[in-house]
Structures are given as structure tokens and as C-alpha cells.
N, C-alpha and C positions, 0 to 999 in steps of 0.2 A: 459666535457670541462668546463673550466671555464662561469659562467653564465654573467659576464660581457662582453665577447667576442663570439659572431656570428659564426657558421661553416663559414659564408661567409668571414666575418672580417678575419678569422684563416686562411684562402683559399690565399686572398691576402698577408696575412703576409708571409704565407709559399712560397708562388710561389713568392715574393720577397725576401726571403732567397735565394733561389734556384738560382734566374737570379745572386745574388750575387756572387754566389758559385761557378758559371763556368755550362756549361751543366752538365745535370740528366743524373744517369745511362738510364733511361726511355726514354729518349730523341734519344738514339741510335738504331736508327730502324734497321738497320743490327743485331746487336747484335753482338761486336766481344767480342767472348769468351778469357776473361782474368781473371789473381787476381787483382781486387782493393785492393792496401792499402790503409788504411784510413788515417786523419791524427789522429794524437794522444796528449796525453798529459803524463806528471807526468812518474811513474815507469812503466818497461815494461818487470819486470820479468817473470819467466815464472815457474810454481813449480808445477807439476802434483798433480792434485786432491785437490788443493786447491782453495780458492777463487780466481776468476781471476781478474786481474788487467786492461786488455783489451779485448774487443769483442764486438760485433753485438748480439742482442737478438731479435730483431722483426726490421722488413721493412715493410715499409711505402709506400704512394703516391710522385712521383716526386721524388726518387731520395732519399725519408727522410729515414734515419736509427737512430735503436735506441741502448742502451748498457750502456759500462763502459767504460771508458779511464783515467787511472792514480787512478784507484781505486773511479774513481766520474763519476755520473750519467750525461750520454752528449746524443745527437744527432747528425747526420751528414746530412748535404746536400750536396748531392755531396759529394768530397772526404775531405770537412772542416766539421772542429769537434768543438762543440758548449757546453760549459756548462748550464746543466741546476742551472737557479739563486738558489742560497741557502742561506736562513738568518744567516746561520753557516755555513762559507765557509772551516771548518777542518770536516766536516761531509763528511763521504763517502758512497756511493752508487751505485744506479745501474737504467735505466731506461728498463723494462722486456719487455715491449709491448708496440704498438699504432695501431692505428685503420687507417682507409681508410680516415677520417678529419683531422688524424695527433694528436687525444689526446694521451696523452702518458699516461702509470700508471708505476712509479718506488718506488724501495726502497729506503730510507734511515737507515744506520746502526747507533747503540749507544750502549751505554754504560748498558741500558733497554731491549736490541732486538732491532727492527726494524720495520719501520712503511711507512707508504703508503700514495703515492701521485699521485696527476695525475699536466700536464702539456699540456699546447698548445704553440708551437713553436712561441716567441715573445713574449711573456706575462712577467709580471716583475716578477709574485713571482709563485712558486707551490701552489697547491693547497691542503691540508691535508685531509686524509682519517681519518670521527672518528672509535675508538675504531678498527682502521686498524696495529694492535700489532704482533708479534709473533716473531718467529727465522729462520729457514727456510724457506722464503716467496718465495713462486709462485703466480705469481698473470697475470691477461689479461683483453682486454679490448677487444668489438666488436665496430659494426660502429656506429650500434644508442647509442652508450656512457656508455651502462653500464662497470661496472667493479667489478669482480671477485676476491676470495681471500680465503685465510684461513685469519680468526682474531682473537683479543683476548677470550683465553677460549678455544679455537678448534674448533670457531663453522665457515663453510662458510657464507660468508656474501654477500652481493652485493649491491653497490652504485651505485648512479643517477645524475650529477649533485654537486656531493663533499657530496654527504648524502645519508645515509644511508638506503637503502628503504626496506632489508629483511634478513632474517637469511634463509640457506639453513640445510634443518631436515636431519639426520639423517634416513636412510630408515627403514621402518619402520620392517621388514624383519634382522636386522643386527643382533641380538642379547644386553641385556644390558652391555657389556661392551665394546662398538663400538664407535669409538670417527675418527673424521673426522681431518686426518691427513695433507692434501692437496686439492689446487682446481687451478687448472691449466688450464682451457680453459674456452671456453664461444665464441659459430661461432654465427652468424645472424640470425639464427630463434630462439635463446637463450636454446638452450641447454647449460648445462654446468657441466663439466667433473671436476672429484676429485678424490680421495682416501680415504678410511677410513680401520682403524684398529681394528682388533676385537682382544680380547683379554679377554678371560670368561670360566667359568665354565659353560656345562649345569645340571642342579641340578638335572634332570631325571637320567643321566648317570656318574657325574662325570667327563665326559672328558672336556679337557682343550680346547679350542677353540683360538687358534691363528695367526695371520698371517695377510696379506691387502687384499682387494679389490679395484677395480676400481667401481666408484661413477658416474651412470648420473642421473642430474635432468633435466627432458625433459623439452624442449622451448612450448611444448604445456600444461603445466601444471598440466600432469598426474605425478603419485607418483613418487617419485627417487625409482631407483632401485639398489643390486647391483649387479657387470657385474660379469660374471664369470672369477676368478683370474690365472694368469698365475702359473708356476710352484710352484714358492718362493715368492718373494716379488714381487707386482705387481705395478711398476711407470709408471702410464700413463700420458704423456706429453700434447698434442695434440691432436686436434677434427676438423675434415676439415667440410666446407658446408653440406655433405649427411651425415653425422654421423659417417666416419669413423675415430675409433681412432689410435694413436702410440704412443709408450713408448718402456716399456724395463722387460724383468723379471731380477730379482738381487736376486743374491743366496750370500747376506751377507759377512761378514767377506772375502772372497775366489776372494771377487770382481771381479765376474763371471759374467757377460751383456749378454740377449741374447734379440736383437731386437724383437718385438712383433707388429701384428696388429690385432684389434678387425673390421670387417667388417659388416656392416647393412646387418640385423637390429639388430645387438648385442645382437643374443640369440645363440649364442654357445660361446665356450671359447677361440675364437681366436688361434692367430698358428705366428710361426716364419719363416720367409723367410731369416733367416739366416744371415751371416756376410760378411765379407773380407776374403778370402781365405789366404791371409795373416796375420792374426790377428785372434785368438779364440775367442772376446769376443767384442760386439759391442753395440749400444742404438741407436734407435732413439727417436728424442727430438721434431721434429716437423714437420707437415705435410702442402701444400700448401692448401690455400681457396678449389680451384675447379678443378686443375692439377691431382692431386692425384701423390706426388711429395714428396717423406720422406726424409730427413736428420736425420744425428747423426752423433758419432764417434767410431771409431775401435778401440779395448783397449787390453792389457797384461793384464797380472798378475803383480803387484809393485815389485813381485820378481823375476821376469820371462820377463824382459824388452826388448824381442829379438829386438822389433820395436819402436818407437816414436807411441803415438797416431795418428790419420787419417782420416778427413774428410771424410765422406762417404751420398751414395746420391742412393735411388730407383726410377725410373721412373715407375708408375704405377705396375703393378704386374710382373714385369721383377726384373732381378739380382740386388743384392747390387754390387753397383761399387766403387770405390776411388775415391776422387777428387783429383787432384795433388795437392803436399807439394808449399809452398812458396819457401821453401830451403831443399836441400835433407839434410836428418836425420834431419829434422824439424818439429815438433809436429804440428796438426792441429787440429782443431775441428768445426764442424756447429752443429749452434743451429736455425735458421731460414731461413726458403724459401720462396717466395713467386711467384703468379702465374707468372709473367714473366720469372721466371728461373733465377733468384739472387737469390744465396745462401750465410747467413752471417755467420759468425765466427769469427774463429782469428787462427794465423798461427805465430810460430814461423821463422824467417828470418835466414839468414847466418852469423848472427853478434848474434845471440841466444836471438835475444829480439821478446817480444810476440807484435804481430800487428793486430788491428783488420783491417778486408778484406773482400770482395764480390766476389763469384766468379760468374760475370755475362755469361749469358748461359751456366747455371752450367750443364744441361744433356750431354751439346758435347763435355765440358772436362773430362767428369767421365770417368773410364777404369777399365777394371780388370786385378788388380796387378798379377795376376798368365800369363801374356798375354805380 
């Protein structure tokens, strides 16, 4: 967070956004299972497998969501949608993560790539990540404040307070021509999850060594290691409290998804619990704190369009279920759950514009579409 401003200062700030905003999802102790839409701003198209214009990335304390709307990095409290301040207000963005204080850590895109910020709800400016560069940025935050990333050069990094405080190595086990491609989580006892790519010759045998791995570097400060790789290419998303991970295997070009979970203590090669009975190809993208509670989305083939994309949600080691559409033959997607059972995304509407939305008490709406 900002060092000029107090978890506690941030506390008050936020819990008076909130009273502003109307009641928190959080606030409703029943839990009636619905879709929040959010509000929105700017464009709200909607182009499969392109960058999105609107969505939910990470949920918050009280209510707080975080994302894109109009192609610029916002917050919500409640069902109102907040820009985060920009000293270039034609910059656009994305806000990927916040923590249980409300820091946030988002992107900003240019004309260079893209670079890294964190943010606390009410503060007048963002705060800049150094040497926090690249093009495809994953990036996350935990409670005691660090923040997670790939940066300039390909190396993982991690900040403390808007600085810089480490480089994450390379396992030492990868091979020389392994370069760290991704770093997408980081829970509370600071473990923090990535991807790296090998790609080498070994000079004993000549064979060619190619392909990813998933990347941890343990919160107790034994060596990174790396995990054993799914089929194809191995995207690991997500890291809950006990170490369990989720992602996706992707068999490239064919954009073939097959949900994946790595389960502690992450010495075997993990295994898939499969899709949507409706759909062949699926991902998860993120798993709750302590639930043990997966979202993604159910996917085609770009050629092979039978269905709209499809919100989708695991309750602990049970079936992949659907979430329901906003509007039927409406595309959806989640990329964020958290322990209460809000799940976020973004959901295509009846009028075909892309809205981000929560589906609160997300396990009692899931169903299987074959049902």
C-alpha cells in the first residue's frame, strides 16, 4: 500500500466508499443467490479471446471488486464503479488483484508494453512499480502487501511497499535455457506460484528440451522448485492457503483447455477433474483462499462454435458445474472467487454487450447443463 496512508486510514476510507455505495454484497447474510451486474463505463463490446473490455479479476473486503471497465482499470463497491486516478487519463488498463486491506496491484498498457501499479481505494494517485515492464502481465498481491510479477527481462520480482525488495531465481534443476515466463499468485504464507519455460539442447544427447513448467517458490524459503508439467503447455493460475494449485493444460494452436489441479504436497503431476458436459474444452483461472472453490470457463474450438463460452465453478472435489448465462446464448466467463461464494466475471447481456457481474452464492446456482 501506499506508505503515506495506514491499513487503518485505508479501512475507514474504504468502509466509507462502501456506506456510499448502498449495501455490500457481504452485508447480506441470507445470501440470495443472484447475478450482480456491475456498473460500467466506456465500451462494452464483447470479441472472444481478445482483450476484455469489461470484468471482475479479484474480490475484495466489504463488497470491494476489482478489474476493467471501458478498457480502464476500476474498482467497485458495491454495484458502483470507480476509476482508478491516472495522470494519462487515455491510458488503459486493468486492476488484476487486491488483498483483504483493499491494496490493489493493476496494469497499465502503452505503447512500450505494460507496467505495474498498486493502489488503495481513495488515494489521489497510483503508485508505480520499478522496473515492473513486460507484455502479458499476471501479476497478485497477498495480505501483508507484497506483490508478485514477471518484470523487465523475464526475471519474477516482488515488491514491498512500491520497492523492490527481490528477484525470484530460476530453479536451479531447469536446465540453461529456462526463462521464467509467468508469476501469477503469491497466498499468505508466501509461497508464490509461476511458470517457466525451457527450451535447450542437452549436449550429452542432443535432444531438444522444450515446453513449460509450473514454478513454486516456497513461503518458507527452501529452493524453488519445478512442479511436474501437465500434458502441453502448463498455465497455472492460482494457489489457495494449503498449496493447492489451478490452471489449465493448452495444447496450443488447436485451443484445446483441459482444467488441471496440482494437490499438496505437489509431488506428483496432478490430474484433471474434467469440464462441462457441454463444452470439450475448459480452464480454471482461480481458486478461493480456504473453500477450496475453482472457477474458469468452458470453451470450443474458434471453429467449432457449437456453444457461447460458460462460466463454470468446482465445489471442492465434486463435479464441474455451469454457472447460468446473464442471457441465454450469452457468453460468460469467471475469473475470481472468493471464500463467501462470490464469484466474478463478466457475462454477456440480451442487448450483446459485455457486463461485468458477481454471481453471489455462486455454489447454489451452478447446475449441470447435461441435467
Amino acid at each position: 500500500m501506499r506508505r503515506s496512508m495506514s491499513a487503518a486510514a485505508a479501512a475507514v476510507v474504504l468502509a466509507g466508499l462502501i456506506t456510499a455505495a448502498g449495501p455490500a454484497v457481504a452485508a447480506d447474510a441470507k445470501c440470495t443467490p443472484k447475478i450482480q451486474v456491475l456498473g460500467s463505463i466506456g465500451d462494452e463490446t464483447y470479441v472472444r479471446d481478445m482483450q476484455r473490455s469489461q470484468g471482475v479479476f479479484d474480490l475484495g473486503p466489504h463488497g470491494l471488486a476489482v478489474g476493467v471497465s471501458g478498457h480502464k482499470p476500476v474498482y467497485w463497491t458495491g454495484t458502483t464503479v470507480h476509476q482508478v486516478p491516472l495522470s494519462d487519463p487515455n491510458r488503459t488498463g486493468q486492476v488484476v488483484a487486491v488483498n483483504a486491506r483493499g491494496l490493489m496491484v493493476g496494469v497499465l498498457h502503452g505503447s512500450g508494453g505494460a507496467s505495474l501499479f498498486t493502489y488503495q481505494a481513495g488515494a489521489a494517485a497510483i503508485t508505480p512499480l520499478p522496473d515492473g515492464y513486460g507484455y502479458d502481465i499476471e501479476a497478485d498481491v497477498n495480505d501483508a502487501g507484497y506483490v508478485v510479477s514477471r518484470s523487465d527481462g523475464g526475471l519474477g520480482t516482488v515488491w514491498k511497499d512500491g520497492q523492490k525488495v527481490r528477484e525470484l531465481p530460476v530453479p536451479a534443476d531447469a536446465g540453461p535455457g529456462t526463462r521464467i515466463t509467468m508469476v501469477t499468485g503469491i497466498n499468505n504464507r508466501g509461497d508464490i506460484l509461476g511458470m517457466a519455460t525451457q527450451d535447450y539442447e542437452v549436449p550429452e544427447t542432443g535432444a531438444h528440451l522444450e515446453g513449460t513448467h509450473p514454478v513454486l517458490w516456497p513461503g518458507d524459503g527452501t529452493a524453488a522448485r519445478l512442479l511436474d508439467p501437465t500434458m502441453n503447455d502448463s498455465y497455472v493460475q492460482d494457489l489457495d492457503e494449503s498449496g493447492r494449485i489451478v490452471g489449465y493444460d493448452w495444447a496450443g494452436p488447436w485451443h484445446e483447455y483441459r482444467t488441471w489441479v496440482w494437490e499438496p504436497p505437489l509431488t506428483g503431476p496432478g490430474a484433471s477433474p474434467g469440464g462441462l458436459s457441454s463444452h470439450p474444452y475448459a480452464t480454471f483461472e482461480a481458486i478461493s483462499p480456504t473453500t477450496n472453490v475453482s472457477v474458469g470457463t468452458a470453451k470450443f474450438h474458434p471453429d467449432e462454435m457449437t456453444l457461447p463460452d460458460q462460466a463454470l465453478l468446482r465445489a471442492g472435489s465434486g463435479p464441474v458445474k455451469a454457472l447460468p448465462r446473464l442471457a441465454a446464448g450469452g457468453a460468460s466467463m469467471a475469473d475470481a472467487v472468493s471464500d463467501d461464494d462470490r464469484v466474478g466475471g463478466a457475462a454477456v447481456n440480451a442487448k450483446g454487450r459485455l457486463k461485468p457481474v458477481i454471481w453471489t452464492c455462486a455454489p447454489q446456482q451452478a447446475y449441470n447443463p447435461g441435467s
